[in-house]
N, C-alpha and C positions, 0 to 999 in steps of 0.2 A: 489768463485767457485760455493757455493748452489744457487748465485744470476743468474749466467748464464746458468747453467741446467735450473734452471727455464724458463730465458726467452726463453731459445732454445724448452722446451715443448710447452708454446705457440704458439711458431711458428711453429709445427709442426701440432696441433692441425687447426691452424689455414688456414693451406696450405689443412688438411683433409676435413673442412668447406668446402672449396672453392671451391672443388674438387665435393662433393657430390652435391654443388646448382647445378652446371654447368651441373650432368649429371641428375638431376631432370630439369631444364630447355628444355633439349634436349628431353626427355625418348616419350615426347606426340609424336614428328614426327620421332622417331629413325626409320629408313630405313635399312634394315637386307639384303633385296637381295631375303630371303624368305618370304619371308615373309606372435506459437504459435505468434505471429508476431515479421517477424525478421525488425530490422528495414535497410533500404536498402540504399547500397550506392550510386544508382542510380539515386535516385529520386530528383525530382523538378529541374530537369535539362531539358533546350531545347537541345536536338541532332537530326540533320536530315541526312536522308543519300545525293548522288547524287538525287535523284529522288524527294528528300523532305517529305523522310517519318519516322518518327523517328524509331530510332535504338536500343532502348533502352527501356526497361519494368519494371519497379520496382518489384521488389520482396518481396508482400505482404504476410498476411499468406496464406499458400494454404493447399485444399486438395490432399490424397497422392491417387496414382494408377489413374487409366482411363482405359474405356471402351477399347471390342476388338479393333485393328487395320482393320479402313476400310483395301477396297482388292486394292481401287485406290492411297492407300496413300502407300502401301504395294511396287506396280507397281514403283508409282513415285518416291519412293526411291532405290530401285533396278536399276532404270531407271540412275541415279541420282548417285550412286554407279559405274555405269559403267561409266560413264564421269570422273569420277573422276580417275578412272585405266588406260583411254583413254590415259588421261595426265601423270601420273604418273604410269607406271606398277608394281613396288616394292610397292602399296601400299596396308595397310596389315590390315585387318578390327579390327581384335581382338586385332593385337597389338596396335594399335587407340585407341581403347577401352578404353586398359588398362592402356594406359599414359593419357589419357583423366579423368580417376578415381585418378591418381596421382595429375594431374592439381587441380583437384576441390578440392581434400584436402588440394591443399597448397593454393588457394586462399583463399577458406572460413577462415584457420586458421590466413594465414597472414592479413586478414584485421579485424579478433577477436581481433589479437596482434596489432593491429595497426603499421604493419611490411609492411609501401612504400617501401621502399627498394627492396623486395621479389616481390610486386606486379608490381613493373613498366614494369618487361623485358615480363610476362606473358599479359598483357594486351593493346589492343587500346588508343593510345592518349585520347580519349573520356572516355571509362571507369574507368581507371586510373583517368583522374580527378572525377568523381564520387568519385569512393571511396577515394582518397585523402581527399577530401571535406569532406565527413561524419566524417572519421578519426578525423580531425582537429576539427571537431563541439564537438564529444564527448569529446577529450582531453580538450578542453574550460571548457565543463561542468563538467570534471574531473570522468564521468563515465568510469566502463569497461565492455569490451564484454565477455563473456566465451560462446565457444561454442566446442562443442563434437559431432563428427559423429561417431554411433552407428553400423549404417549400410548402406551401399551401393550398390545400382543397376546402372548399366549404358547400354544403346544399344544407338546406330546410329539410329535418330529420322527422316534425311534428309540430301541430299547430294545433293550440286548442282554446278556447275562449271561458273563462268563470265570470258571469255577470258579464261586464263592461271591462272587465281585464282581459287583456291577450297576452297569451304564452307563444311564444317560438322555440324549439330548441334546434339548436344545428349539430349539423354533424362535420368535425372540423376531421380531417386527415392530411397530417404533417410532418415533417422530416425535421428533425431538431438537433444541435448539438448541448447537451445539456453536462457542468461540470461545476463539479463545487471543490473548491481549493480551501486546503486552514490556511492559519494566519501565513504561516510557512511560504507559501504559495505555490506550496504541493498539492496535488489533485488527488484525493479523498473519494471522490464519486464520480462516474460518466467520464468519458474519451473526448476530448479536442478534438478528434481528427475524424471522428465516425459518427453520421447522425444514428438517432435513433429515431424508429419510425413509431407513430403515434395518434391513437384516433381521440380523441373528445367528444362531448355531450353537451354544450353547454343549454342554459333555458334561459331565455330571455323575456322580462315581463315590461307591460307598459298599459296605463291605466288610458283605455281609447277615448274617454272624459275632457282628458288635460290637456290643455293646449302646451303641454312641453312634448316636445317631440324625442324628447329620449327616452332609450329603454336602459333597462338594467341587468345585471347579470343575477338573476337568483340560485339558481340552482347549479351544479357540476355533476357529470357521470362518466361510464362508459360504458359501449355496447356491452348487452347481457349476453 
């Protein structure tokens, strides 16, 4: 009898999992109506886009914050913002935003964990392999990632529209502790005890067509 409560708790727990990824998957494009060097999974990969330009940026260390916003970049994203409502009129800046803050925590975490699983449904064919790869190199060498986001900013960096696809890219600014340990579980990379501060690029696509409400991660950078 204690053996099948038990497994029945499981399962119930487990149907809770399930429940919660799916509406973490969804939450970046939920539609209302109202609406110190890390090391990167991107890198030493050839990606090009259509046009033959690559798509992809490594994520070296960076400095955090950046000067005012020109007035023309200001323009071109307002500009840019509005093609995108063209297409889609439930679309809803702040709630963007705020699933866009959800997104980056769960990628940065799932690929600390070395958690493909989590990262496949949120990212590009291309990126995905990225970080798969890194994933797979560290598990060889038997290191781990630990990493902790401290603090979080997010705005809408750029918006732009090709056909009936929309692009977002954000601009994330965050305080992070980031440290990789060998097998040992001596620290090899980055401070426990000191964040590092840190801006990202990320671009977000989603085909305004589909009734799936999620978008994707395509593209990574940072400021130029």
């Amino acid at each position: 009898m204690g053996d099948g409560l038990a497994f029945f708790d499981i399962l119930i727990f487990a149907v809770i999992a399930g429940v919660l990824l799916l509406r973490l998957r969804s939450v970046l494009g939920r539609r209302t109506g109202h609406e110190e060097h890390r090391a990167s999974p991107l890198a030493r990969r050839d990606r090009r886009n259509a046009n033959g330009e690559d798509n992809v940026v490594p994520l070296p260390a960076r400095g955090f914050g950046a000067g005012d916003e020109d007035e023309d970049d200001a323009v071109a994203r307002a500009s840019g913002l509005g093609a995108v409502r063209a297409l889609d009129p439930s679309f809803d800046e702040a709630g963007f935003v705020r699933g866009a803050k959800i997104a980056f925590g769960m990628i940065v975490e799932a690929y600390a964990e070395g958690d493909t699983g989590a990262l496949r449904p949120l990212l590009s064919d291309d990126l995905y392999e990225g970080f798969a790869e890194a994933i797979d190199r560290r598990a060889e060498e038997g290191d781990s990632l630990e990493t902790r986001i401290e603090s979080l900013y997010a705005e809408v960096d750029d918006a732009r529209t090709e056909g009936q696809t929309v692009f977002i890219t954000v601009r994330f600014e965050s305080r992070q502790i980031n440290v990789t340990r060998n097998p040992a579980g001596e620290v090899v990379e980055g401070d426990p005890t000191t964040p590092t501060e840190v801006v990202d690029l990320w671009t977000f696509m989603r085909d305004s067509r589909s009734g799936d409400p999620n978008w994707m991660l395509v593209e990574t950078g940072t400021p130029g």
